[in-house]
C-alpha positions as a Markdown table, in Angstrom:
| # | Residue | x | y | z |
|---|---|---|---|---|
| 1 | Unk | -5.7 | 34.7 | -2.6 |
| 2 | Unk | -3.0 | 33.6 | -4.9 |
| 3 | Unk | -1.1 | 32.6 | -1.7 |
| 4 | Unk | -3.6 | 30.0 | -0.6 |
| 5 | Unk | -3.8 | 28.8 | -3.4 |
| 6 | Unk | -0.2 | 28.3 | -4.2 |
| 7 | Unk | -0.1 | 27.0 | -0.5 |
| 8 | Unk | -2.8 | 24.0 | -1.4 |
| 9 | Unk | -1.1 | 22.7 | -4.6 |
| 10 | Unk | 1.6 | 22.0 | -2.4 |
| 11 | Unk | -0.8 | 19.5 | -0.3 |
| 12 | Unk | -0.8 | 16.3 | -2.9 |
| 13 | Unk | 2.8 | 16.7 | -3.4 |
| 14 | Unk | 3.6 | 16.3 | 0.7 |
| 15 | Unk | 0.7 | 13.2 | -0.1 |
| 16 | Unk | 3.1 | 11.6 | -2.6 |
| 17 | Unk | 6.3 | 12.4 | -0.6 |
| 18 | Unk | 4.4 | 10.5 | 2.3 |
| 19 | Unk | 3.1 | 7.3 | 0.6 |
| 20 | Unk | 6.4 | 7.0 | -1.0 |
| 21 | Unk | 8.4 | 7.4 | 1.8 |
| 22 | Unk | 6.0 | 4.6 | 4.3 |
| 23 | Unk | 6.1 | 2.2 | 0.8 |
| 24 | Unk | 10.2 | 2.6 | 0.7 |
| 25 | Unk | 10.5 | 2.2 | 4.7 |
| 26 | Unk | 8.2 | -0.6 | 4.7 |
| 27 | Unk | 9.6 | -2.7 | 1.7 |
| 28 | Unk | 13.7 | -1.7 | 1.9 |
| 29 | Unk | 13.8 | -4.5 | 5.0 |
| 30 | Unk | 11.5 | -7.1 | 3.2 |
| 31 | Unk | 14.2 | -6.8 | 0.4 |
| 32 | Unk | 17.1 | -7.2 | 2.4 |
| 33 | Unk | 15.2 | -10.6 | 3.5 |
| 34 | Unk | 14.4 | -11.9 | 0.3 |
| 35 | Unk | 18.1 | -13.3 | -0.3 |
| 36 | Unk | 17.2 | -16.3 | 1.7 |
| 37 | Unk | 14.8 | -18.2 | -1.3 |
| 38 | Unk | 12.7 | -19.5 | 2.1 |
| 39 | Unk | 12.5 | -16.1 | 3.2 |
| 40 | Unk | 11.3 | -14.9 | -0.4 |
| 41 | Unk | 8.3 | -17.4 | -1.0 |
| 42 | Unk | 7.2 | -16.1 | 2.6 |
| 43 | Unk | 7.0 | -13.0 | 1.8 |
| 44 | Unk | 5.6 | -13.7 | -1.5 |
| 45 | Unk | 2.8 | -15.7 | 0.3 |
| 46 | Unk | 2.2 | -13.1 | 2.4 |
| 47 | Unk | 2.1 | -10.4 | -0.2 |
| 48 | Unk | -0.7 | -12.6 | -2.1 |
| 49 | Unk | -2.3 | -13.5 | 0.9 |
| 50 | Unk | -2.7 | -9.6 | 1.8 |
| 51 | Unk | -3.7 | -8.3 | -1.6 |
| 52 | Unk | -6.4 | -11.4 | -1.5 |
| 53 | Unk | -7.9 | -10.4 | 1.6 |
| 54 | Unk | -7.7 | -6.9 | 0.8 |
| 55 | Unk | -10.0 | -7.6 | -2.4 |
| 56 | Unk | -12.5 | -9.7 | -0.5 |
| 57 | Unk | -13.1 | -7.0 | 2.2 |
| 58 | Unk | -13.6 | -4.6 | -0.5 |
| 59 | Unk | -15.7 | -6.5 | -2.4 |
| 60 | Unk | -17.7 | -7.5 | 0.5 |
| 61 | Unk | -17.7 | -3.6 | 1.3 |
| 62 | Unk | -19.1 | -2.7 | -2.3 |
| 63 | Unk | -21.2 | -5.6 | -3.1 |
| 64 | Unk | -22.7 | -6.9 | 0.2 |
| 65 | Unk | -25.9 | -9.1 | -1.2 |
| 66 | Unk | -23.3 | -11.1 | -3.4 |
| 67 | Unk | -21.7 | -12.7 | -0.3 |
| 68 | Unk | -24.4 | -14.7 | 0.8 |
C-alpha cells in the first residue's frame, strides 16, 4: 500500500514537469521574435487579446444571466 501511494505523489510532479515544459516550448520562439519592436507589440496584442477572450468565455461560462 505504501507503494501506491508513493507511486501517486509522483503524479502532480509529472503535471508540473508537463505544463512547464508546453509553457517553455511554446514561449522560447515568441521570444526569439520579440527583437523586432513590430514583432513585440504583435505578440503583446495577441497575448492581451487572448487573456481578454479567455475571461469573457469564462465569465460567460460562470455567470450566464449577466450577458444578456
Amino acid at each position: 500500500m505504501g507503494e501506491f501511494f508513493s507511486n501517486v505523489s509522483r503524479y502532480p510532479k509529472y503535471l508540473i514537469t508537463i505544463i512547464l515544459g508546453v509553457f517553455t516550448a511554446v514561449l522560447e520562439p515568441l521570444v526569439r521574435r520579440s527583437s523586432n519592436p513590430i514583432t513585440a507589440i504583435a505578440l503583446v496584442g495577441a497575448l492581451i487579446s487572448g487573456v481578454i477572450t479567455l475571461w469573457l468565455v469564462v465569465r460567460g461560462m460562470v455567470f450566464p444571466s449577466s450577458l444578456i
